[in-house]
PDB file of N, CA, C and O in Angstrom:
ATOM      1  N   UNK A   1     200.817  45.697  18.167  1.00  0.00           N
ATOM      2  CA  UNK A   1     200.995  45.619  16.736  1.00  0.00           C
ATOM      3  C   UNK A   1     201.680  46.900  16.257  1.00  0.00           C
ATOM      4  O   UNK A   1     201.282  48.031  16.533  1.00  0.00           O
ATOM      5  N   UNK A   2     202.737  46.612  15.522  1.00  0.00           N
ATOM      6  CA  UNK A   2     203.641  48.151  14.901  1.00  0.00           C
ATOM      7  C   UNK A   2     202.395  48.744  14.033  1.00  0.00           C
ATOM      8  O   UNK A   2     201.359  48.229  13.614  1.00  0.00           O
ATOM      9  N   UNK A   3     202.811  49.724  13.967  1.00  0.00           N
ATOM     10  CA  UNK A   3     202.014  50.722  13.043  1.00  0.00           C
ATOM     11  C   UNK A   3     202.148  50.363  11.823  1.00  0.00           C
ATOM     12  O   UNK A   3     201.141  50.641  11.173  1.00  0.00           O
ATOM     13  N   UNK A   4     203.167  49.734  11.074  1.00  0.00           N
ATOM     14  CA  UNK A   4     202.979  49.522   9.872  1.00  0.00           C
ATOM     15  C   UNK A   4     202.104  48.196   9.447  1.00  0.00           C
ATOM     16  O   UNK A   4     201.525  48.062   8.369  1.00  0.00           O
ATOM     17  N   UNK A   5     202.135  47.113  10.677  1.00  0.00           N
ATOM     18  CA  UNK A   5     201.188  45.927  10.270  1.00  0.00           C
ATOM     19  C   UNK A   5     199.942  46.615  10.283  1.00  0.00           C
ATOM     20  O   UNK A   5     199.169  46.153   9.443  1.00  0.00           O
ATOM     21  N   UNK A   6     199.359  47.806  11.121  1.00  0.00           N
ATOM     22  CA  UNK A   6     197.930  48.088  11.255  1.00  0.00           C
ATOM     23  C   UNK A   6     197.690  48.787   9.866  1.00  0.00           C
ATOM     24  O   UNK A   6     196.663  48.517   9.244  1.00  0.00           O
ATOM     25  N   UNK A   7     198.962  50.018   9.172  1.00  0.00           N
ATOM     26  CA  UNK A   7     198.303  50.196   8.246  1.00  0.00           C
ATOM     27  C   UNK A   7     198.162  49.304   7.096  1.00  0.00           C
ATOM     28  O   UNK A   7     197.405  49.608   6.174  1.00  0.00           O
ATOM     29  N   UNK A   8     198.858  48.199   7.090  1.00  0.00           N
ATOM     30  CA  UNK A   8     198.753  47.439   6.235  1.00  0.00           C
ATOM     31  C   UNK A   8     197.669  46.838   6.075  1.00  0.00           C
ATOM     32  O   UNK A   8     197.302  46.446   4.967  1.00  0.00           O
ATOM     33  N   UNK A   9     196.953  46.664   7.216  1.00  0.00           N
ATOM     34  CA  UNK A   9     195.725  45.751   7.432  1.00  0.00           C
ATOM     35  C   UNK A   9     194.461  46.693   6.752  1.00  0.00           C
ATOM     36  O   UNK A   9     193.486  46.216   6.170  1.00  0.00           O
ATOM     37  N   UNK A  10     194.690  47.938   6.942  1.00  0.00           N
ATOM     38  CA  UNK A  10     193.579  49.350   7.016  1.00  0.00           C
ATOM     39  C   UNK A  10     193.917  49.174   5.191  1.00  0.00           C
ATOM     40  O   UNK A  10     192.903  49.171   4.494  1.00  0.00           O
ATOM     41  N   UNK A  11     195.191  49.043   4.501  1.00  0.00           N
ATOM     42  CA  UNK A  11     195.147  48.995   3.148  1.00  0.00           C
ATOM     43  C   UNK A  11     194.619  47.829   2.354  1.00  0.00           C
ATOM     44  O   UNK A  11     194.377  47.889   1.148  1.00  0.00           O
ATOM     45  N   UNK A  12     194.448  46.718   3.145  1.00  0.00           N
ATOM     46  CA  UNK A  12     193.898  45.231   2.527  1.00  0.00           C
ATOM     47  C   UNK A  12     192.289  45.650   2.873  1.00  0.00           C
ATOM     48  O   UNK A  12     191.360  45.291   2.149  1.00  0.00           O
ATOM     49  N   UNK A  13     192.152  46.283   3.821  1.00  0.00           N
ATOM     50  CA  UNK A  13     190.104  46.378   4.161  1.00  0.00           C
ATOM     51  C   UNK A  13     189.879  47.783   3.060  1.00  0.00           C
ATOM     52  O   UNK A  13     188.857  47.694   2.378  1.00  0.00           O
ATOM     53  N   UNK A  14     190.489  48.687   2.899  1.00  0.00           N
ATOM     54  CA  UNK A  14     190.551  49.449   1.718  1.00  0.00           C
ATOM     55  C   UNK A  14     190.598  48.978   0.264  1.00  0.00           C
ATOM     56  O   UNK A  14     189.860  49.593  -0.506  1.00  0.00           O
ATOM     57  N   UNK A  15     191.303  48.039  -0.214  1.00  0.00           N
ATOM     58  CA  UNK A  15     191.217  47.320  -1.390  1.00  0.00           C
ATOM     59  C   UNK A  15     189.554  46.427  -1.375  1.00  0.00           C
ATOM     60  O   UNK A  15     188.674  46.482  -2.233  1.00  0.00           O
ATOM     61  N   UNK A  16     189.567  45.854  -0.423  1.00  0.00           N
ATOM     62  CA  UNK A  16     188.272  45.211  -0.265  1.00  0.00           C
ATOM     63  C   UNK A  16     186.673  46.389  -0.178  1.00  0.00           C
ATOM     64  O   UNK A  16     185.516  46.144  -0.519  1.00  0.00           O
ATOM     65  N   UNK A  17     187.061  47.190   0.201  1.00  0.00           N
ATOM     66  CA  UNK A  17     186.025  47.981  -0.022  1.00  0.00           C
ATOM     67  C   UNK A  17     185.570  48.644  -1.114  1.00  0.00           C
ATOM     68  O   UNK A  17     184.399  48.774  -1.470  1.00  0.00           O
ATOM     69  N   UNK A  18     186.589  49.073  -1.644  1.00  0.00           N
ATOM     70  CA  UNK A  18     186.994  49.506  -3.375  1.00  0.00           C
ATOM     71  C   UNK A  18     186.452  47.896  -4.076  1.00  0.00           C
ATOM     72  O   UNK A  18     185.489  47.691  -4.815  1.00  0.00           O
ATOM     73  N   UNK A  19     187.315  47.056  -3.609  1.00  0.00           N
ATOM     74  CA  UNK A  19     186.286  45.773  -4.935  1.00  0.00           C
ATOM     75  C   UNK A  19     184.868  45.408  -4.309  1.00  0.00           C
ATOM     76  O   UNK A  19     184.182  44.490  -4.757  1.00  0.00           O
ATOM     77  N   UNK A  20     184.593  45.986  -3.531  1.00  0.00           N
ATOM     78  CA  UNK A  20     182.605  45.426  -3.183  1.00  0.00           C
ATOM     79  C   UNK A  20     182.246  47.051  -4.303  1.00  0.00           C
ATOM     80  O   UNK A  20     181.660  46.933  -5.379  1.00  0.00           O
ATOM     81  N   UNK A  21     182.704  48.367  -3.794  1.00  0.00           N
ATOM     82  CA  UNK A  21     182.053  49.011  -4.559  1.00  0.00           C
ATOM     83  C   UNK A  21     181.927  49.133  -6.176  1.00  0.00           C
ATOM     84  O   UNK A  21     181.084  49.802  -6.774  1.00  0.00           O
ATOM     85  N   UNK A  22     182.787  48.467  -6.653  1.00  0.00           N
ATOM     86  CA  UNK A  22     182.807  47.888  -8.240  1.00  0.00           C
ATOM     87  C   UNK A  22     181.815  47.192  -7.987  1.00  0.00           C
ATOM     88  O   UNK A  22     180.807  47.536  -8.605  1.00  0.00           O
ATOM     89  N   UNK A  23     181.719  46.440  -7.394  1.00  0.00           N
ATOM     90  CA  UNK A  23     180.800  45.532  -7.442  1.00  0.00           C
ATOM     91  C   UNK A  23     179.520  45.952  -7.637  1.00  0.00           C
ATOM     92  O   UNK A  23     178.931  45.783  -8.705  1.00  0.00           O
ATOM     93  N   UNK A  24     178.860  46.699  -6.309  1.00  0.00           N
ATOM     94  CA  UNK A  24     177.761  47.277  -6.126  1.00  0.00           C
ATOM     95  C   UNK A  24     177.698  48.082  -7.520  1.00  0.00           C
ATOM     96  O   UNK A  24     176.558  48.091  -7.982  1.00  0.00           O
ATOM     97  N   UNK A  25     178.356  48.548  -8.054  1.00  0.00           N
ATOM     98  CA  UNK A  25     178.182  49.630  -9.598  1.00  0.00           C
ATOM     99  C   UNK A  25     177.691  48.798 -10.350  1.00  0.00           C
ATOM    100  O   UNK A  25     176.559  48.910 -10.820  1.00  0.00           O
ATOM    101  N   UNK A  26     178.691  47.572 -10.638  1.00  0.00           N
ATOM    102  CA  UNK A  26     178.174  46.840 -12.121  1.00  0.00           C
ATOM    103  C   UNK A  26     176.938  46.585 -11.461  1.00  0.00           C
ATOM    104  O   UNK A  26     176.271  46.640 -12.495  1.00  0.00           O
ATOM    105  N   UNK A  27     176.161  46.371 -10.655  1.00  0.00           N
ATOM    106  CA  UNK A  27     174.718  45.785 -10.022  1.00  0.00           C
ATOM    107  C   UNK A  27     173.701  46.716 -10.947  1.00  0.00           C
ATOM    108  O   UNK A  27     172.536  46.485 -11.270  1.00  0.00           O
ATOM    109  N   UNK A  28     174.659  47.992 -11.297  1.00  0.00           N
ATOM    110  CA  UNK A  28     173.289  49.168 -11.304  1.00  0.00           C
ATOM    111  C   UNK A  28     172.656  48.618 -12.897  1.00  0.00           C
ATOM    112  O   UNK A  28     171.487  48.791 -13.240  1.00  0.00           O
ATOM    113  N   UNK A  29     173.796  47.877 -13.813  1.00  0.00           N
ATOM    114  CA  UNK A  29     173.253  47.511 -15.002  1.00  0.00           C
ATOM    115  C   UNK A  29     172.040  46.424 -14.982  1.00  0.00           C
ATOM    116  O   UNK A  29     171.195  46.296 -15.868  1.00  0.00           O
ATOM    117  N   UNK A  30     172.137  45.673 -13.787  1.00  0.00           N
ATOM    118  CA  UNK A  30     170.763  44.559 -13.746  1.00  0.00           C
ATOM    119  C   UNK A  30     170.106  45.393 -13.518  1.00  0.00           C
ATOM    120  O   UNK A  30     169.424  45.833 -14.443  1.00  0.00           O
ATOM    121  N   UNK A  31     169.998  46.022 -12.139  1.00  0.00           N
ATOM    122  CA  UNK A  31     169.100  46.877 -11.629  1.00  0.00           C
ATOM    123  C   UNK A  31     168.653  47.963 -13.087  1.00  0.00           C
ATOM    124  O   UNK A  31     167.440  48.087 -13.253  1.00  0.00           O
ATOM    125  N   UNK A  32     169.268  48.464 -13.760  1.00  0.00           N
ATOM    126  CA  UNK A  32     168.697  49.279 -14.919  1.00  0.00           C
ATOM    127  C   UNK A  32     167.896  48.217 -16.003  1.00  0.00           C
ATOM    128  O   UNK A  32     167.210  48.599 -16.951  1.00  0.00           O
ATOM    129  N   UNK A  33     168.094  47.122 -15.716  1.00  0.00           N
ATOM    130  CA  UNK A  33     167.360  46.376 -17.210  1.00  0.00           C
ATOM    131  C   UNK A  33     166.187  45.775 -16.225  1.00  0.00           C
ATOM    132  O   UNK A  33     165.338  44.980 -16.627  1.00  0.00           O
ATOM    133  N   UNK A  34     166.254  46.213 -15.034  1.00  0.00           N
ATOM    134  CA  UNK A  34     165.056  45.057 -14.407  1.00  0.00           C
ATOM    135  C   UNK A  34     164.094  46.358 -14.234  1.00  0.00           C
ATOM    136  O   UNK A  34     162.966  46.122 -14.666  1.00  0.00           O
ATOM    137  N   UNK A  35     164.216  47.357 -13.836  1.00  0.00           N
ATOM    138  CA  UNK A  35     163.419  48.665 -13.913  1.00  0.00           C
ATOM    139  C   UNK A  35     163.328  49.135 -15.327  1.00  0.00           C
ATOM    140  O   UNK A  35     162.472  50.019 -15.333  1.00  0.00           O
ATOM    141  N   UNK A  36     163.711  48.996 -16.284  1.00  0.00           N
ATOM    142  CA  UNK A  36     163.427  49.100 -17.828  1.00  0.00           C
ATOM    143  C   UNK A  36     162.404  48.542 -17.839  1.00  0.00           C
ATOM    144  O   UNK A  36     161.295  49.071 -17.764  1.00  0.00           O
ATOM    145  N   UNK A  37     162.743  46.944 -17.972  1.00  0.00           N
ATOM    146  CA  UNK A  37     161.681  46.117 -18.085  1.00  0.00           C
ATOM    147  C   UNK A  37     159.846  46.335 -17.774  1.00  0.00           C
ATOM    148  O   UNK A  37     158.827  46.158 -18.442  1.00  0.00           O
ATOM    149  N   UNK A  38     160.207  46.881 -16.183  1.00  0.00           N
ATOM    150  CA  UNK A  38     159.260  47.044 -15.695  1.00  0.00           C
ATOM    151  C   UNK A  38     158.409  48.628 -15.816  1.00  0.00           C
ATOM    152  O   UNK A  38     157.436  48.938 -15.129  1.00  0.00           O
ATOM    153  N   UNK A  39     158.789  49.131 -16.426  1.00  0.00           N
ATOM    154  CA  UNK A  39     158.569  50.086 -16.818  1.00  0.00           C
ATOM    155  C   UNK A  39     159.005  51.611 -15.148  1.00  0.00           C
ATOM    156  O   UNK A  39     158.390  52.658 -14.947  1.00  0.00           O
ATOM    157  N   UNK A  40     159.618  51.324 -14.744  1.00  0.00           N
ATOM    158  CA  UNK A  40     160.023  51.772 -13.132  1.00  0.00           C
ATOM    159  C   UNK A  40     161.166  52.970 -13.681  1.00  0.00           C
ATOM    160  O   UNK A  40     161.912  53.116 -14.649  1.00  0.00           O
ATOM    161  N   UNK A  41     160.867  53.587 -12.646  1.00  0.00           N
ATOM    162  CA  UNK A  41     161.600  55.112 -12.817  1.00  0.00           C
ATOM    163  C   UNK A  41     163.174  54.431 -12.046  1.00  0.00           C
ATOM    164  O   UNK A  41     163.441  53.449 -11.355  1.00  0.00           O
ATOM    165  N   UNK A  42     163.900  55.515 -12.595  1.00  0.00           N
ATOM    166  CA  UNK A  42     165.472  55.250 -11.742  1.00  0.00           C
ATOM    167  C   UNK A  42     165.269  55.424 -10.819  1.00  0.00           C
ATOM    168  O   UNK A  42     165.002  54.446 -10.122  1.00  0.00           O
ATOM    169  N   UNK A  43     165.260  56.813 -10.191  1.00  0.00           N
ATOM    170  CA  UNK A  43     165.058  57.341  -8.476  1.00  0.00           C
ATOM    171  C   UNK A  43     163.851  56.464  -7.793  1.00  0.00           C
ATOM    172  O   UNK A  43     162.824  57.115  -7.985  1.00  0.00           O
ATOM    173  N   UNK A  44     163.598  55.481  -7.207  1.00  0.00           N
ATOM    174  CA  UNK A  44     162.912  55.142  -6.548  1.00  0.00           C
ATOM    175  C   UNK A  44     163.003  55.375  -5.198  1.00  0.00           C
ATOM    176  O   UNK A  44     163.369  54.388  -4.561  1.00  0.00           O
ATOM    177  N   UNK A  45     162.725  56.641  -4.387  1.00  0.00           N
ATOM    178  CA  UNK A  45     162.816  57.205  -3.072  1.00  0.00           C
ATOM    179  C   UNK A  45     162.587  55.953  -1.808  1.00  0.00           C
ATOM    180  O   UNK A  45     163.282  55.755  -0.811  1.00  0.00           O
ATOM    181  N   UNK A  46     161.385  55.246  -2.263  1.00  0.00           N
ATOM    182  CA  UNK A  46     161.337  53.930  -1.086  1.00  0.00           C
ATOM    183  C   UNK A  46     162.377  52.756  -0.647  1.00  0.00           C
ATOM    184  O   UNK A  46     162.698  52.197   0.401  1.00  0.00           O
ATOM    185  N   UNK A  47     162.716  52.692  -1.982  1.00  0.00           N
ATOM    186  CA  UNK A  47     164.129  51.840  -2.107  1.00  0.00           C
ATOM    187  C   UNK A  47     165.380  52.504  -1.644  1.00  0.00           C
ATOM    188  O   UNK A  47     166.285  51.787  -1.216  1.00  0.00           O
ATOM    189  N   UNK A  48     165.524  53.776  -1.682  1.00  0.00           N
ATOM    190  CA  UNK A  48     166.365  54.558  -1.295  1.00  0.00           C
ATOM    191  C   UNK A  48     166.340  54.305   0.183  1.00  0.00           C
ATOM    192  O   UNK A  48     167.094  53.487   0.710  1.00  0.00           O
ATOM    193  N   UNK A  49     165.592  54.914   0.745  1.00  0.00           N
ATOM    194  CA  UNK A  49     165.014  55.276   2.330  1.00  0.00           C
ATOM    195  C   UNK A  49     165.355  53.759   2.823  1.00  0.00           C
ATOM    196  O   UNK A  49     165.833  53.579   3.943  1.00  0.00           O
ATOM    197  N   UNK A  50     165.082  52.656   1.919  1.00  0.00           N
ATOM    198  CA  UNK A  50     164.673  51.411   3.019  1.00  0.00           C
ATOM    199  C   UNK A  50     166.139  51.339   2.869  1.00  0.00           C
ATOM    200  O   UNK A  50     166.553  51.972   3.840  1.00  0.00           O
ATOM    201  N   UNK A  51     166.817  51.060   2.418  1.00  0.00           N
ATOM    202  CA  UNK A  51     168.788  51.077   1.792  1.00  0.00           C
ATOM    203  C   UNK A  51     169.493  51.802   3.144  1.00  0.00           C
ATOM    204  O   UNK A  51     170.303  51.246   3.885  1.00  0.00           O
ATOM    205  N   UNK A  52     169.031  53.062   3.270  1.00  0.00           N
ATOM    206  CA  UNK A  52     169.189  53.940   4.209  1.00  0.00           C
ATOM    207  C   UNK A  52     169.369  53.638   5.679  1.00  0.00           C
ATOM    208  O   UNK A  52     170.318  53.690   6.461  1.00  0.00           O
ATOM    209  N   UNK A  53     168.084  53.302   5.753  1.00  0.00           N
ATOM    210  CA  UNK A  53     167.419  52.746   6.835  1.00  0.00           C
ATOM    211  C   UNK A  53     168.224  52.017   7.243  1.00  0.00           C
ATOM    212  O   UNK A  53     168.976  52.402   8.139  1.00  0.00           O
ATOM    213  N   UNK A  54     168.345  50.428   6.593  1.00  0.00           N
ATOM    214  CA  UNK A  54     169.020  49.217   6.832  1.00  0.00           C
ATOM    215  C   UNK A  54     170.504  49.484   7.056  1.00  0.00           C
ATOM    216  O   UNK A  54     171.260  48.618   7.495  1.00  0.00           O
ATOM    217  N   UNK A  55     170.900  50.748   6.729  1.00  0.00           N
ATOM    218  CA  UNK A  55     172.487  50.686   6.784  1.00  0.00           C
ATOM    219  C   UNK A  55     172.637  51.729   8.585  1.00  0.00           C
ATOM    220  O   UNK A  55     173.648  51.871   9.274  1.00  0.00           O
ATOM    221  N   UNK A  56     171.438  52.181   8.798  1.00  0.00           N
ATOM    222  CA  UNK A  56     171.824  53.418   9.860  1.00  0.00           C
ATOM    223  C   UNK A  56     171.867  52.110  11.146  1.00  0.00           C
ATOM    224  O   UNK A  56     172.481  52.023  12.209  1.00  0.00           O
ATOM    225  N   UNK A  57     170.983  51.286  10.497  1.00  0.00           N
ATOM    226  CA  UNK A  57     170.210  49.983  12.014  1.00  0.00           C
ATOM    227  C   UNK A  57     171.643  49.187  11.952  1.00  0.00           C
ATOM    228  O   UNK A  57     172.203  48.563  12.853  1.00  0.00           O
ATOM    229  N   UNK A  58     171.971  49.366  10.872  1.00  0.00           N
ATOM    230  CA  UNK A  58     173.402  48.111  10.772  1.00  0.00           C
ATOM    231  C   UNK A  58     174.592  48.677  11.606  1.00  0.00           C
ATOM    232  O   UNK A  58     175.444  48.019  12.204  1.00  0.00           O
ATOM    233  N   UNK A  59     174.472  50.081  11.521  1.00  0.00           N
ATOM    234  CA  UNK A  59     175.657  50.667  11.819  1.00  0.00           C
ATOM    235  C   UNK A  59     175.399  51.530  14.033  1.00  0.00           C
ATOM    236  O   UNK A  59     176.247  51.755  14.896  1.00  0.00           O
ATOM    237  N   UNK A  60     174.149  51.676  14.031  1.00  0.00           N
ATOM    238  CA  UNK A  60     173.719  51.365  15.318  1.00  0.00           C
ATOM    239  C   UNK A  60     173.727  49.979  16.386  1.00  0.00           C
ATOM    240  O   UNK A  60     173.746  49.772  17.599  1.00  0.00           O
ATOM    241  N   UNK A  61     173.706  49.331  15.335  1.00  0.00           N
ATOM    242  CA  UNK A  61     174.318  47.724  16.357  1.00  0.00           C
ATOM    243  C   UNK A  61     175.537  47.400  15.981  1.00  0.00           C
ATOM    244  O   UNK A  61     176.131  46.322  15.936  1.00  0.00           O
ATOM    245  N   UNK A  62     175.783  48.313  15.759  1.00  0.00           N
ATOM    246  CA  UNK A  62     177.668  47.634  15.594  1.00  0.00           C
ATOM    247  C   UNK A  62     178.574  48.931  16.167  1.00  0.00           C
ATOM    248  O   UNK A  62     179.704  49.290  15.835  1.00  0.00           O
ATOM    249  N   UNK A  63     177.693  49.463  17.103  1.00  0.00           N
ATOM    250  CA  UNK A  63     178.389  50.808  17.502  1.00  0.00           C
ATOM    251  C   UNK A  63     179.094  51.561  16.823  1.00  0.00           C
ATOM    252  O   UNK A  63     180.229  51.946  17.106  1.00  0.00           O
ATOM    253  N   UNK A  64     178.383  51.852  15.760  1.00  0.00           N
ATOM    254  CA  UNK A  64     178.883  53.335  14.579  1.00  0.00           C
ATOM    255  C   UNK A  64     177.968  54.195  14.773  1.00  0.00           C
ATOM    256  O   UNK A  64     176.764  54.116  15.018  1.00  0.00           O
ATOM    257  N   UNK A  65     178.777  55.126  14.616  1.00  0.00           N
ATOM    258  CA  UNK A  65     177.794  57.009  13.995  1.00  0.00           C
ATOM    259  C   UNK A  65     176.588  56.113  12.911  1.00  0.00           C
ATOM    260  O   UNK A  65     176.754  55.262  12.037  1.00  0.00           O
ATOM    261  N   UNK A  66     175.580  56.666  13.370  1.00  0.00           N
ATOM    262  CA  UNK A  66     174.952  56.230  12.085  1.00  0.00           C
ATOM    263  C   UNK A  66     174.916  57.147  11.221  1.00  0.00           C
ATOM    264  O   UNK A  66     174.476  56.817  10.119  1.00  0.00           O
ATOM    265  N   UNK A  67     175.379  58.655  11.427  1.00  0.00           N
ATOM    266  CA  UNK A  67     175.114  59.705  10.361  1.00  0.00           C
ATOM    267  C   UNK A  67     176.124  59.447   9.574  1.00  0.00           C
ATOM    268  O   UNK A  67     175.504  59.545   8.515  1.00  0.00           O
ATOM    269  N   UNK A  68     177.261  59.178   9.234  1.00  0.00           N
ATOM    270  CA  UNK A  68     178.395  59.127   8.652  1.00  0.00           C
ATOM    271  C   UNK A  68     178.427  58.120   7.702  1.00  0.00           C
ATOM    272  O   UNK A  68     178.901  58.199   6.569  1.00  0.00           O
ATOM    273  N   UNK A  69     177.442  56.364   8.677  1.00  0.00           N
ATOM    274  CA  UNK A  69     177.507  55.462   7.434  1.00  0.00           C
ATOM    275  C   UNK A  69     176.060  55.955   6.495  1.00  0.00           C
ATOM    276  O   UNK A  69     175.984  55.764   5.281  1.00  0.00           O
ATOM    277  N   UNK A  70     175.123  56.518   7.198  1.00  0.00           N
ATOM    278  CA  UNK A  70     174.629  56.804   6.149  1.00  0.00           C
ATOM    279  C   UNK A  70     174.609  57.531   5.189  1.00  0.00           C
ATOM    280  O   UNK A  70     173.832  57.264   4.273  1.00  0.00           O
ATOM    281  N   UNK A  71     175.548  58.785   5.107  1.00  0.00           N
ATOM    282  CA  UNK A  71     176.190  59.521   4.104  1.00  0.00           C
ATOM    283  C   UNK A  71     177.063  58.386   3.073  1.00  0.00           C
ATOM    284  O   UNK A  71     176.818  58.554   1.878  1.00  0.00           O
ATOM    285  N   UNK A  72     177.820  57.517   3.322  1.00  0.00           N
ATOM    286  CA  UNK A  72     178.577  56.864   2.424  1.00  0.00           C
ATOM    287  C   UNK A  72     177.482  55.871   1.479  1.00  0.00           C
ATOM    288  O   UNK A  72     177.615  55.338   0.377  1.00  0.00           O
ATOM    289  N   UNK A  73     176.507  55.899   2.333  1.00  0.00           N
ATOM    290  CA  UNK A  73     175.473  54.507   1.664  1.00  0.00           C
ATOM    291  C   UNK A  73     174.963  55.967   0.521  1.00  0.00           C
ATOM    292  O   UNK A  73     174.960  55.682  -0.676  1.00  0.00           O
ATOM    293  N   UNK A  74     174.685  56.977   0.781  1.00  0.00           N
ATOM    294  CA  UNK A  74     173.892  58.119   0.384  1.00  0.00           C
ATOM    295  C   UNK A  74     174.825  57.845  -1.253  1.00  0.00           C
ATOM    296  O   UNK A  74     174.289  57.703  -2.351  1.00  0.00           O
ATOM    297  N   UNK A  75     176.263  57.835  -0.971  1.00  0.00           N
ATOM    298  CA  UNK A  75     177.159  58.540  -2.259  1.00  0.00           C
ATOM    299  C   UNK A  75     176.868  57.158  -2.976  1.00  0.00           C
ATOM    300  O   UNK A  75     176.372  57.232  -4.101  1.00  0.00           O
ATOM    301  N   UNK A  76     177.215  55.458  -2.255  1.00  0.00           N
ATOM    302  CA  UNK A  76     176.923  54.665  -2.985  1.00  0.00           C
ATOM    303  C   UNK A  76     175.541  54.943  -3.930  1.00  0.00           C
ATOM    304  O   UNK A  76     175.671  55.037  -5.150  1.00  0.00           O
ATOM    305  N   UNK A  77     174.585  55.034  -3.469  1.00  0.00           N
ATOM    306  CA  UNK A  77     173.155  55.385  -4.052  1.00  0.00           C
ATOM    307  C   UNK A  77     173.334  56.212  -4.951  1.00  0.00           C
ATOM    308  O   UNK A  77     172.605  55.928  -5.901  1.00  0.00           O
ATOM    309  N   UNK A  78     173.970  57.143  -5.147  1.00  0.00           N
ATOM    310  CA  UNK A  78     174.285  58.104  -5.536  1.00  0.00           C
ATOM    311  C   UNK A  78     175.052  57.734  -7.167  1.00  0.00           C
ATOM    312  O   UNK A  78     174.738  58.217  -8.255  1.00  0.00           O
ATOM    313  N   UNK A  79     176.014  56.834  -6.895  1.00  0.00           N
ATOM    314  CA  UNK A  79     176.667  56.261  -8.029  1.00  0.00           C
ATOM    315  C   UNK A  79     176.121  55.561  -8.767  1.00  0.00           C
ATOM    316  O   UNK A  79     176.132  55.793  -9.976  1.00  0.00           O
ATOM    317  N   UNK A  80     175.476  54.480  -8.221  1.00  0.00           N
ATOM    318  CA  UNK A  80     174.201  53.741  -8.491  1.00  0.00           C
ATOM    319  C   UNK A  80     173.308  54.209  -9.746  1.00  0.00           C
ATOM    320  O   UNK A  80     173.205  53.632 -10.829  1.00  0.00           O
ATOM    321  N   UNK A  81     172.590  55.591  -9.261  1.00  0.00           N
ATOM    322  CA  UNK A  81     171.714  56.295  -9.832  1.00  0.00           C
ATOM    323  C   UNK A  81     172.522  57.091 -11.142  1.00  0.00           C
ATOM    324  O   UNK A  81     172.152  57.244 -12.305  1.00  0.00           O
ATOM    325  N   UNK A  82     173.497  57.427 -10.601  1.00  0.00           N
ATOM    326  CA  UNK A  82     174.643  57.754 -11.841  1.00  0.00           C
ATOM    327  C   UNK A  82     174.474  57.152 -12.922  1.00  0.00           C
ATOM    328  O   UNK A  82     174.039  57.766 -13.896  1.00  0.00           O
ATOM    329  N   UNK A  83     174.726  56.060 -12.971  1.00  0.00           N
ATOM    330  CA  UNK A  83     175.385  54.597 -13.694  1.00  0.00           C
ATOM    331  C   UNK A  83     174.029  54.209 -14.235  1.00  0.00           C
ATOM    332  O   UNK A  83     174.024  53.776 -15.388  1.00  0.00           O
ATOM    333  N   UNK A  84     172.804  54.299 -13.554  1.00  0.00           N
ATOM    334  CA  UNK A  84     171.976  53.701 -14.642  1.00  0.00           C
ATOM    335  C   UNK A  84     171.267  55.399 -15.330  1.00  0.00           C
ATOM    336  O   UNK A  84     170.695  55.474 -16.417  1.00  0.00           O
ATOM    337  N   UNK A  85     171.462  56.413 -14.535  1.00  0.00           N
ATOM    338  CA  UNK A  85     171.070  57.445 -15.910  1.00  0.00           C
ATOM    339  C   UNK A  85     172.071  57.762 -17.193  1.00  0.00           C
ATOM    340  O   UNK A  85     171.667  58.386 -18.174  1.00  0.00           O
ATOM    341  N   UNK A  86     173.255  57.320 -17.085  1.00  0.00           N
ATOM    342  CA  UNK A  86     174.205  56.614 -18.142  1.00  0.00           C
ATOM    343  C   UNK A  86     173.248  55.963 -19.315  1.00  0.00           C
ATOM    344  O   UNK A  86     172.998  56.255 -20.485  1.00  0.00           O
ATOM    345  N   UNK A  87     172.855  54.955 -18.421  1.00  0.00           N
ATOM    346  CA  UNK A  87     172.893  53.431 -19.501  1.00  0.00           C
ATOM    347  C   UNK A  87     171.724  53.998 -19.953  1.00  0.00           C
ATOM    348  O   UNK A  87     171.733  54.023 -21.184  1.00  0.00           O
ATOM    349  N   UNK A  88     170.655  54.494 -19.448  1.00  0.00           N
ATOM    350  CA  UNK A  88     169.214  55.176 -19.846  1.00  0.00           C
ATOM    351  C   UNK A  88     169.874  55.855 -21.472  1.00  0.00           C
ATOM    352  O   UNK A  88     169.673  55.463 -22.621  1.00  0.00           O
ATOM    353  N   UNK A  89     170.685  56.972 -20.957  1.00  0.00           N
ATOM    354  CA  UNK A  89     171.375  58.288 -21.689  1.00  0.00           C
ATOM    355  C   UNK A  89     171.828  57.478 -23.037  1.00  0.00           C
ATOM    356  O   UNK A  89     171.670  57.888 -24.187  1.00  0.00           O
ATOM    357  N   UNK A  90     172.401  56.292 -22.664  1.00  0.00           N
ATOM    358  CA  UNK A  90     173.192  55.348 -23.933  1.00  0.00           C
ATOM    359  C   UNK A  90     172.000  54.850 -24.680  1.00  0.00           C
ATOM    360  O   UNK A  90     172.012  54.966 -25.905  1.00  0.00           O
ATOM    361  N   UNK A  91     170.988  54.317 -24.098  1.00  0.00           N
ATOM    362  CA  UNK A  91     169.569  53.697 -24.952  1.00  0.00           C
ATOM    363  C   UNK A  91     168.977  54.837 -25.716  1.00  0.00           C
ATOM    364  O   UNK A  91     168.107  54.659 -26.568  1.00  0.00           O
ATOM    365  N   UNK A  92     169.386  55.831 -25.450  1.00  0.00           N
ATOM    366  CA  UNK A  92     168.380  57.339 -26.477  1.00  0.00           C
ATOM    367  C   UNK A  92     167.054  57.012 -25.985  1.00  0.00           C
ATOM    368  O   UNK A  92     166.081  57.675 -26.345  1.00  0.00           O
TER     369      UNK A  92
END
């Protein structure tokens, strides 16, 4: 395969990764009205860890570093937690 079909391919799984992580963001607004609701703190460390977890086991059977995907799951979480101390910040 020429180099330009591969990067082309590496720029279509790049667009696709960019639209899941929109994705995963707008999530943080349910996720903020369902922990409102419930009276639940943003940072929930267990939910974190298990997120964590599930991404290091995902990335160990699929022969990845697991330290690396779990840094990216870390920043997703990260945005996540962003986005609903926003919407908190917007409710006063």
């Amino acid at each position: 395969m020429e180099l330009s079909a591969v990067r082309e391919k590496i720029r279509m799984i790049d667009e696709k990764i960019a639209e899941l992580i929109k994705e995963r963001t707008q999530l943080a607004v349910d996720v903020f009205n369902a922990k409102r609701d419930k009276n639940i703190d943003i940072i929930d460390n267990q939910q974190i860890e298990e997120v964590l977890k599930r991404a290091e086991a995902f990335a160990v059977s699929n022969g990845l570093n697991p330290e690396p995907v779990r840094q990216i799951f870390r920043i997703l979480i990260d945005m996540n937690i962003e986005e609903q101390q926003r919407l908190m910040e917007k409710e006063g």
